[in-house]
C-alpha positions in Angstrom: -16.0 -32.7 -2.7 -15.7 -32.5 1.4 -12.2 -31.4 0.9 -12.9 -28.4 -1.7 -15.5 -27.2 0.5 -13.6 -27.3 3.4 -10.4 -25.6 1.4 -13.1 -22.8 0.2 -11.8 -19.2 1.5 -14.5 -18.0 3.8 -16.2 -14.3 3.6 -13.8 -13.1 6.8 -11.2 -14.7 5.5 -11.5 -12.6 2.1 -12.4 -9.2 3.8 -9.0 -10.5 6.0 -7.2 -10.4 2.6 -8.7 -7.4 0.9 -8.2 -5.7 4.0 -4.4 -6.3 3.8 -4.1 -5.5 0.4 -5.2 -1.9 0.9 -3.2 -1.2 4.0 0.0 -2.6 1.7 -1.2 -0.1 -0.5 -1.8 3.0 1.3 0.8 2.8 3.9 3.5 3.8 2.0 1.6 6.1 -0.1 0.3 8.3 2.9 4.1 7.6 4.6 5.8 9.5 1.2 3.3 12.2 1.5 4.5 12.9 5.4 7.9 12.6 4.3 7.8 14.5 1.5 5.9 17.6 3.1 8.3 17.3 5.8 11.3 17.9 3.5 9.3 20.4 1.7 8.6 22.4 5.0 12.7 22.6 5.4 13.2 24.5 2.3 11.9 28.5 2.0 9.3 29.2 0.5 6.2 27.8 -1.1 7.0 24.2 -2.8 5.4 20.5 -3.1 8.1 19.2 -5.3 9.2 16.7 -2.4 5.6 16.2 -1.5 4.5 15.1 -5.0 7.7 12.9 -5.8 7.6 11.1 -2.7 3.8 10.6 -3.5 5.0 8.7 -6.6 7.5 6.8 -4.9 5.1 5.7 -2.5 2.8 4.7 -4.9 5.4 2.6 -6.7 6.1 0.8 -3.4 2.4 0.4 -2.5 2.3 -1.3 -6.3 5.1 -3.2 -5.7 3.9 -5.1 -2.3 0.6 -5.9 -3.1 2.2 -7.4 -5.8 4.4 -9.5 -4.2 1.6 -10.2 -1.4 -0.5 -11.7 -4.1 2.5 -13.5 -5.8 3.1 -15.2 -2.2 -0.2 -16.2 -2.0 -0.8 -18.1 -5.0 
């Protein structure tokens, strides 16, 4: 019984976690939106196709490491 409550995540150990797990997330999303508007602002004229696929990529990457984060962690 000592041992579980001593192995028992605490709550800044948690918020520690969570905290990760959004940065992990949002990184790469906000990092494909930079990108993306960057290549857009090379090409003439008015577009976001860059913008809005590199949005999706960096979603899909986002996905994908907070997956493998919380695959590690178990």
């Amino acid at each position: 019984m000592k041992q579980a409550e001593k192995d028992r995540p605490t709550l800044m150990s948690q918020t520690a976690y969570i905290g990760t797990l959004g940065l992990i997330f949002v990184l790469p999303l906000i990092a494909g939106a930079y990108f993306g508007r960057w290549l857009d602002s090379l090409a003439t004229g008015y577009s976001i196709r860059w913008t809005m696929s590199m949005l999706f990529v960096g979603l899909v990457v986002g996905a994908v490491n907070v997956y493998l984060f919380i695959r590690e962690r178990e």
